[in-house]
C-alpha positions as CSV (number, residue, x, y, z in Angstrom):
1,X,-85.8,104.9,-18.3
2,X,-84.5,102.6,-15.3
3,X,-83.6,104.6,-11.9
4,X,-80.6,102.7,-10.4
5,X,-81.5,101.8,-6.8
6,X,-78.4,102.9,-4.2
7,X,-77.5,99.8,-2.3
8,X,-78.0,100.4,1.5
9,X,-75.0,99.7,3.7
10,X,-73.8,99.9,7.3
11,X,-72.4,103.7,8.9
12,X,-71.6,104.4,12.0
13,X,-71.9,108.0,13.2
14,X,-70.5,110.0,16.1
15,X,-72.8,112.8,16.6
16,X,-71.5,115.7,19.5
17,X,-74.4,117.2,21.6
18,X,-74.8,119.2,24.1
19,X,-75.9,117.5,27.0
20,X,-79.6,118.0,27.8
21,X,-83.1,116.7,28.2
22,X,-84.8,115.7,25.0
23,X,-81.5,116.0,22.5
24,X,-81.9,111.9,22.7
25,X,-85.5,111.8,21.6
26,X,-85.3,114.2,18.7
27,X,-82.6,112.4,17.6
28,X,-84.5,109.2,17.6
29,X,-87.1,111.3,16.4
30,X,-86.0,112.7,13.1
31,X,-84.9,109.0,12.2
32,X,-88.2,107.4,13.0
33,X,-90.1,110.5,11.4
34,X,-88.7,109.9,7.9
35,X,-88.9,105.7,8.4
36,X,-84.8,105.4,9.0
37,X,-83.9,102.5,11.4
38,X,-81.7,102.4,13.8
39,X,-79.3,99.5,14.4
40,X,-77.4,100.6,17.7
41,X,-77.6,103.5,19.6
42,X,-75.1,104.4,22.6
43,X,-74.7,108.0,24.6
44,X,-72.3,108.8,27.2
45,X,-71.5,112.4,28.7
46,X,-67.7,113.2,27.4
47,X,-66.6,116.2,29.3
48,X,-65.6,116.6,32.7
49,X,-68.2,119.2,33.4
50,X,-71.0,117.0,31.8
51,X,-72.4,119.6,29.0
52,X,-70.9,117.6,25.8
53,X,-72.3,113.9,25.2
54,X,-71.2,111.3,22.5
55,X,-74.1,109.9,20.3
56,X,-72.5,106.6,18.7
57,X,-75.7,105.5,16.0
58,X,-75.2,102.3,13.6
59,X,-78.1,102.4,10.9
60,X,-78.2,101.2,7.3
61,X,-79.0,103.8,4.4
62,X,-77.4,104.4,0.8
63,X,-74.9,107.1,0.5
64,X,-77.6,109.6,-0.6
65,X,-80.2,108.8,2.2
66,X,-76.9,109.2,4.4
67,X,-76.0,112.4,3.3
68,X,-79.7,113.6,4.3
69,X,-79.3,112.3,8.0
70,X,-76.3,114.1,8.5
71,X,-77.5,117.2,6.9
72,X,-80.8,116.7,9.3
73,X,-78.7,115.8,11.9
74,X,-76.0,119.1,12.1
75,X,-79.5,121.3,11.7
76,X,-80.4,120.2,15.1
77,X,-79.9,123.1,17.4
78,X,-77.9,121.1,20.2
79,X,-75.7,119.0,17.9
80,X,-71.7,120.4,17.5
81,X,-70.8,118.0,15.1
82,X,-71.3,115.0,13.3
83,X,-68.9,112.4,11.5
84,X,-69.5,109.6,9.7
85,X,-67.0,106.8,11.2
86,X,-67.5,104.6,7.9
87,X,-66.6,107.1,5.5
88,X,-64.4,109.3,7.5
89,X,-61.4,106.1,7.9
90,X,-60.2,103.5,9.9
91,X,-61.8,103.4,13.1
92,X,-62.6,100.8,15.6
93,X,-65.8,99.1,17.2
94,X,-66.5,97.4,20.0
95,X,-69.9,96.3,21.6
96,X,-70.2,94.5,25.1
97,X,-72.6,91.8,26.3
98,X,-73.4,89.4,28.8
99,X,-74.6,86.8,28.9
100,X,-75.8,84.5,31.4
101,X,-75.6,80.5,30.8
102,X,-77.3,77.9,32.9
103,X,-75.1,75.0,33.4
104,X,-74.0,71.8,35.2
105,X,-71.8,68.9,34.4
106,X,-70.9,68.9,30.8
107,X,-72.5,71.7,29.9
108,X,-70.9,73.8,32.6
109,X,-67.5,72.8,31.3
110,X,-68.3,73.2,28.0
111,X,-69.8,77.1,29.0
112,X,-66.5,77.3,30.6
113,X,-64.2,76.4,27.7
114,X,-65.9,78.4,25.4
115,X,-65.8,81.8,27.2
116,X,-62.0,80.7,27.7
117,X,-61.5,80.6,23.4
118,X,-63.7,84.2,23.0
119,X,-61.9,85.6,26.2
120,X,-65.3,86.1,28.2
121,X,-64.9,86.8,32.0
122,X,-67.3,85.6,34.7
123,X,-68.8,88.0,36.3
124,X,-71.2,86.1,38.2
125,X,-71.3,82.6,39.0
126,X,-74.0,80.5,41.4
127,X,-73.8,76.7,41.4
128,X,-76.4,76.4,38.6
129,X,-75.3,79.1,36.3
130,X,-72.9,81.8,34.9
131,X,-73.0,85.4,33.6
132,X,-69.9,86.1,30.9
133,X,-68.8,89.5,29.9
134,X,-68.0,89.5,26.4
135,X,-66.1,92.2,24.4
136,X,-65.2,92.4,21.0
137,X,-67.1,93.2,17.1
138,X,-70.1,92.2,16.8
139,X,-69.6,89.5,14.8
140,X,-67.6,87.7,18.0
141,X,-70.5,88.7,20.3
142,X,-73.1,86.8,18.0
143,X,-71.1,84.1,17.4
144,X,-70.4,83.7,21.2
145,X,-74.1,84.2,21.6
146,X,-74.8,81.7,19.4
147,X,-72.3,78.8,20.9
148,X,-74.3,79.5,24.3
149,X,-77.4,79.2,22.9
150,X,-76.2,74.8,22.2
151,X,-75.1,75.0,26.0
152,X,-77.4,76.7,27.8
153,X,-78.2,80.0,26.8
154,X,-80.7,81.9,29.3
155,X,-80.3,85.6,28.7
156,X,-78.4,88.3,27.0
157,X,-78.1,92.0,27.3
158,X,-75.9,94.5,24.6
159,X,-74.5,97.2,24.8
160,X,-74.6,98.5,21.4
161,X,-71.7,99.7,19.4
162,X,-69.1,102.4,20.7
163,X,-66.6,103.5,17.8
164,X,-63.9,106.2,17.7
165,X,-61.5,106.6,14.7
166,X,-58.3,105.5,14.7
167,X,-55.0,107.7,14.7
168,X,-54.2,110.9,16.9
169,X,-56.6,113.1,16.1
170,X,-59.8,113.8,17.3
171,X,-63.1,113.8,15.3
């Protein structure tokens, strides 16, 4: 008898937390403890008065392995709630980088035009090099990454994915 493998694909979760030391690391934790990667990973305090932050995590799991992270996840003492972006409906993603670009003559020009087409901003600029600030998927970032790397490409840092669902109501 042939077991059917469960093709892995792409969720994003929102995970709820209260806001204290350690919640981060036994997050981490439980995914590196039972050999589950993580792909991004973004936190941010949510509430005015700091207790409740927003865990954004992008990893890569079948639908059963996925149903076991949650489930591990929500057991978690600290954790209010967790959602599954991909599953749950639309919702939007976005990821910031930048990117700094040496540059001069053609090259600089070039660096310039392309930011202009992928809406980058300068955020830095000396006479021998920029930094851009790039929004957008992360298919746009890697592709703008990638353009830089032909012109001059000296650095890049990420932020990692943020994603809330789309529509009025809250997760």
């Amino acid at each position: 008898m042939q077991i059917k493998e469960e093709a892995a694909a792409s969720h994003t979760l929102a995970v709820m937390v209260d806001n204290e030391p350690g919640i981060l690391a036994r997050i981490a934790g439980l995914f590196t403890a039972r050999g589950y990667n993580i792909q991004s990973l973004t936190v941010s305090e949510i509430t005015a008065d700091k207790a409740v932050s927003r865990v954004t995590i992008v990893t890569s799991a079948s639908e059963h392995v996925m149903e076991q992270i949650i489930a591990q996840l929500e057991r978690l003492v600290p954790v209010h709630k967790v959602v599954d972006l991909t599953v749950h409906g639309d919702h939007v993603e976005r990821e910031l980088a930048m990117v700094k670009v040496r540059g001069s003559g053609d090259h600089r020009i070039e660096a310039l035009r392309l930011a202009e087409v992928y809406r980058a901003r300068v955020v830095d600029a000396t006479t021998t090099s920029f930094v851009f600030e790039v929004t957008g998927g992360s298919a746009k970032i890697d592709k703008f990454i990638e353009l830089m790397g032909e012109v001059g490409l000296i650095e890049v840092a990420r932020t990692g994915i943020v994603a809330i669902a789309r529509g009025n109501a809250a997760i």
